[in-house]
N, C-alpha and C positions, 0 to 999 in steps of 0.2 A: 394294367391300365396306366396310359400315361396321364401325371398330373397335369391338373389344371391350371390353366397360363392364366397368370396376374393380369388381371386388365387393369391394371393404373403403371405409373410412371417412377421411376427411383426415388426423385426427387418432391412427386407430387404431395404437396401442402409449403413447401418452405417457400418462405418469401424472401428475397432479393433484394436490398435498395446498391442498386449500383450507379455508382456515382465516375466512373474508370472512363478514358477516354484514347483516342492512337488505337493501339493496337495490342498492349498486353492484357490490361484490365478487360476491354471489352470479348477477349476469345474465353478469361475465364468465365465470365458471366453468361456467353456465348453456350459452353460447355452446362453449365448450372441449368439454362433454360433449355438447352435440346435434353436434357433429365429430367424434365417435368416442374423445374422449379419456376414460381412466380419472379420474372425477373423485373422491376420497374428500373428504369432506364433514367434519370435526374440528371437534365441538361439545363444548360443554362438559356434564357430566352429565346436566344439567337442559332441553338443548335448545339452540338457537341463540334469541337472544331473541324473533326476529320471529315463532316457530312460537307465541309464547303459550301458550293452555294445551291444543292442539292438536286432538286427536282430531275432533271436530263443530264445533270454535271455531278450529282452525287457519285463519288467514286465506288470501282465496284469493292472497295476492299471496306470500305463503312458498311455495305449492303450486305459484305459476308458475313461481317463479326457480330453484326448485330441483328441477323435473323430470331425471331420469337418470342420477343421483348415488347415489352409496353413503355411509353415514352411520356414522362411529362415535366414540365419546364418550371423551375424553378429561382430566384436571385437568390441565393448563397450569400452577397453582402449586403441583404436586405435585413430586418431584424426578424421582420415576419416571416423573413425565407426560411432563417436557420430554424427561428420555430416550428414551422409547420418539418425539416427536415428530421427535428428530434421527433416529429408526434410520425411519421412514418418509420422511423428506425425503432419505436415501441410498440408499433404492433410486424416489425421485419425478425427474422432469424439471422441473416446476413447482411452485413455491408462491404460491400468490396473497392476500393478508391487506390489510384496511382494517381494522385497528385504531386508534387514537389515537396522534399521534406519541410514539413513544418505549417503548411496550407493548412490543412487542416484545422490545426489549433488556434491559427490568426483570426480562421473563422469562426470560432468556438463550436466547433464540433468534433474536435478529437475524442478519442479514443477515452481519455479520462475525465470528459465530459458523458459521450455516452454509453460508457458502461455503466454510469449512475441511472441514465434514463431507461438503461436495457440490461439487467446482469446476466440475462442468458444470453446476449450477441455474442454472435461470432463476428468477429470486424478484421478485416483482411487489408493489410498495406501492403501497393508491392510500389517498390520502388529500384532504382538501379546501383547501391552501394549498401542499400540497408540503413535502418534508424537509430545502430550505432556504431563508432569506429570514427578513424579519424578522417579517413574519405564520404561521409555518410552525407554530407550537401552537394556534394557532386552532382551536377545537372546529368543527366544520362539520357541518350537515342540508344536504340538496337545497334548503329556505326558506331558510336564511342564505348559500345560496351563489349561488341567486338574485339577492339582493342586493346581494352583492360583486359580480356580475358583471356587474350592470349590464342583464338581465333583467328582473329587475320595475321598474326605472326605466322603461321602455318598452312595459313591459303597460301596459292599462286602458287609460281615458279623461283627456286633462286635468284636466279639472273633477273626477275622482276620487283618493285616493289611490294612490297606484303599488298594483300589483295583484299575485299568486303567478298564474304561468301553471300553468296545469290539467298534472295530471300529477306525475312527478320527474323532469324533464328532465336535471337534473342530473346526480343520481345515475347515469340510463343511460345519460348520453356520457359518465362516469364510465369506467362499465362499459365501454362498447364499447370507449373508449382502453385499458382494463386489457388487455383482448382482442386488441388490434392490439399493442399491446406486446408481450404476452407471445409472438405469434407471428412478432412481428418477430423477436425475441431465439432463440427457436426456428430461425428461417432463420440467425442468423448464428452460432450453435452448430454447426450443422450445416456450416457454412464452416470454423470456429475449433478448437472442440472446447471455447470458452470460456463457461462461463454469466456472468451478470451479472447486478446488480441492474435492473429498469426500474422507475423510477418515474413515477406518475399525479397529478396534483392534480386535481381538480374544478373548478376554478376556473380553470383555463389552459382546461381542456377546451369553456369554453363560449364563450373568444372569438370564435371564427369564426363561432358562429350571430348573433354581429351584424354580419356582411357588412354587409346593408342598411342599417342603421342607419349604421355607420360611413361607408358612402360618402355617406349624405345629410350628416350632419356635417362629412366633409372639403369638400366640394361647397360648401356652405352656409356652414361658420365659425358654427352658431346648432347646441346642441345641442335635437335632434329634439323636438315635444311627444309625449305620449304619443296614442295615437289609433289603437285596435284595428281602426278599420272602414277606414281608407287603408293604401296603401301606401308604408315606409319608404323605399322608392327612386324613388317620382316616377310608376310605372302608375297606369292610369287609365282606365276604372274598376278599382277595388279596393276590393270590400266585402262585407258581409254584406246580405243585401236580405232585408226581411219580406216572406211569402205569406198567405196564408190561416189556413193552419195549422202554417206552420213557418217556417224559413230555408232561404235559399242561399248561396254562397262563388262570388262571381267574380272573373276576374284575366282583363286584357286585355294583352298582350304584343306583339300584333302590328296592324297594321292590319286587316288578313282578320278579325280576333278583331271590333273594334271595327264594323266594318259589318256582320256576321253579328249583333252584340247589335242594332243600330239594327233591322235585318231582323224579327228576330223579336219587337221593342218596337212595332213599327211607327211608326219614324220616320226612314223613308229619306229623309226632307226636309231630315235634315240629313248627308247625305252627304257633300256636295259645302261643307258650310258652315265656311269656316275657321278661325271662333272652335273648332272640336273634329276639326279636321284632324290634331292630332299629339298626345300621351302630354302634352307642355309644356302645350299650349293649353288641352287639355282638366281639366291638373290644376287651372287657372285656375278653372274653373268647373266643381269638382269637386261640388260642393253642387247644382249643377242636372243633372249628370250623372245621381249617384246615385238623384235626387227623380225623373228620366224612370224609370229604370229601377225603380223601388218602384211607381211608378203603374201601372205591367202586373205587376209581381209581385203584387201585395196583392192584385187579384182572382183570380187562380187559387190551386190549392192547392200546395204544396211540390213534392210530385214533377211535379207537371204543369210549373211551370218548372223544373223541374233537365231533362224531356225535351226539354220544346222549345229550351230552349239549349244540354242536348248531342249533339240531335240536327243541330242547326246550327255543331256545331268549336268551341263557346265551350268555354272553360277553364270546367267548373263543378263543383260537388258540392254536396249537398243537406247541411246540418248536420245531423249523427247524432247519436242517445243513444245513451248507453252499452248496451242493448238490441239495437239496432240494429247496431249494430257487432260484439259478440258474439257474434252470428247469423245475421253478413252471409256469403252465399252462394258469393261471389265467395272472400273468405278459408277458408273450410271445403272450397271445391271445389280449393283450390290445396296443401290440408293446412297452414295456416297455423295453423289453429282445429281442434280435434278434439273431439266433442262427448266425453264421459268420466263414467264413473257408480264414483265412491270410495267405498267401504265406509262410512267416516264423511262424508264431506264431501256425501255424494248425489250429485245428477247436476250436473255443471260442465263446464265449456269453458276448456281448456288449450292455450295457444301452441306452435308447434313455435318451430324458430329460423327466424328473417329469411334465413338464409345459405345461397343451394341451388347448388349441386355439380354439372354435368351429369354426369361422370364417375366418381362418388362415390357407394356406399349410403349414403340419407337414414338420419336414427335415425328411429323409432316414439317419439313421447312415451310416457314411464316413468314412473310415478305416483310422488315425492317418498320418501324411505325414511323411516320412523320412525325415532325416536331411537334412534343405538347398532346399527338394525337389521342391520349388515355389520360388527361387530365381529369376529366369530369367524372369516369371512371373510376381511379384511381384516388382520389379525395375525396369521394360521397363514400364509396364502399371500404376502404382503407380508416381515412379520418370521420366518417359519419358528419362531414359539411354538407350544407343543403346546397342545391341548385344556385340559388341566390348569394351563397359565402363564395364558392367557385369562381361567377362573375365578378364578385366584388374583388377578387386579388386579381383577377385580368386586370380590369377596370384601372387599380392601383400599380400593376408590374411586380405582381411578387409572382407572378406566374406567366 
């Protein structure tokens, strides 16, 4: 007999004061609420900055990050604001904030503030240098922490400037670390009964995606040149190849890999030839590798080589537009992508989460709340104010 599926959520009962704004703080919190957690959203009167001037202009990347979330607004330099913030982080499990180091505490609501109000919080900083060290006030974007970390040193081409890799990489392994944090800290409450601080940098966050890089450097003793179309660890081939009408992405890993590409280039003549017997040899004469493999891409069109080399076990993918991707079949049929028609924003295509549960209800993506729009909500059932205490902070601007 197979068991019975959980009808509730990973997350269902935690509550959430997230206070994160841009784009790292809000994909953890992002992440927390497609897992069934209570996420409330604490914006300042005027919006969270990234929602801009929202309604037809809200951008789609605020609409992404903060699907499934309840929204309500707050002044933080009120005196009334910080109060009423300490009486939601004592009945909250988490708070999650990437503000500037030290924001916090100017507004008396750090971390050593409220874990007197909360000893079981988990309270989450992510910031881009960390909260301590001698670089720890460092203003940080996802482009400056590229930088630091040694990522755009390694985009591009040599002959070009170091390059910003597509995207905000940063920022969302940012995010994800906020994420694993806070739910680390979650498991060992649930041990302890003790909340804690975790803290994020951004910048620690992005060591590990130079695996490759670093082991060609330790290997070598020569740091790496830059060179988007090889690979940092020695495969081979490893590149992007023009077609017709577009690109492709291949990566050779295995032997099987490498005579299936020869097979379907048609040049099984060099099978057996030992100048391109092994990943080493072949990186030797990486340059004529690639140039075989372009001379049969270039006259077909793009999908024609992505089929005939993934219908032969090669590692491929056809390079997509943002269109493309969007739209792609494979993500909409897995509930990845939901196609979605917003009252102002018209018809758009919204993320669910990356993270699926076999024995878990999934959430349904939520369309973003407008500003404030769970205040009344959010305060009568959270802080137990009446109807009347609600308007009276309108009324005053503490909300």
């Amino acid at each position: 007999m197979m068991e019975k599926r959980m009808l509730d959520k990973p997350l269902d009962g935690i509550r959430v004061v997230d206070l994160t704004q841009i784009y790292q703080g809000p994909y953890a919190a992002f992440l927390m609420a497609m897992s069934g957690a209570e996420v409330v959203k604490v914006e300042p009167r005027g919006g969270e900055r990234l929602r801009g001037a929202g309604g037809s202009r809200t951008p789609m990347a605020f609409a992404m990050l903060n699907s499934n979330k309840k929204s309500v607004t707050l002044d933080l330099k009120h005196a009334r604001g910080t109060e009423i913030l300490k009486d939601l982080v004592a009945q909250a499990d988490v708070l999650l904030e990437n503000f500037a180091l030290g924001t916090m505490d100017r507004l008396g609501i750090g971390w050593d503030v409220l874990r007197e109000v909360n000893p079981s919080l988990v309270y989450v900083s992510g910031t881009g240098y960390g909260l301590t060290g001698p670089d720890r006030g460092l203003l940080a974007m996802d482009n400056t922490i590229q930088a630091a970390s040694g990522i755009m040193s390694v985009t591009g081409d040599a002959d070009r400037p170091p390059a910003r890799a597509g995207g905000a990489p940063c920022d969302i392994m940012g995010g994800v670390q906020m994420y694993a944090g806070a739910l680390t800290a979650l498991i060992g409450r649930a041990r302890t009964g003790k909340g804690t601080l975790v803290e994020i940098s951004m910048l620690e966050s992005m060591y590990f995606t130079l695996c490759s890089e670093l082991t060609n450097y330790h290997a070598s003793g020569k740091i790496p040149e830059r060179n988007s179309a090889r690979s940092p660890a020695g495969a081979c081939p490893y590149s992007r190849y023009e077609c017709l009408d577009g690109w492709i992405a291949i990566i050779s890993v295995s032997e099987v890999h490498w005579q299936n590409i020869l097979k379907v280039i048609g040049r099984e003549d060099l099978k057996d030839n030992p100048d391109f017997s092994s990943p080493p040899k072949r990186k030797k004469v990486e340059d004529k590798v690639n140039s075989m493999i372009e001379t049969w891409s270039q006259r077909i069109t793009r999908d024609e080589a992505y089929k005939q080399m993934r219908d032969s076990q090669v590692p491929v993918a056809p390079v997509r537009d943002l269109e493309e991707v969007r739209t792609d079949p494979h993500l909409h049929e897995r509930g990845m992508l939901n196609y979605m028609s917003h009252h102002d924003m018209g018809d758009i295509v919204l993320p669910n989460s990356p993270i699926r549960f076999s024995d878990f209800d999934s959430s349904e993506v939520q369309f973003f709340p407008e500003v404030g729009a769970n205040n009344r909500e959010v305060y009568t059932a959270w802080l137990g104010l009446t109807e009347t205490d609600v308007d009276r902070l309108a009324e005053e601007q503490v909300i």
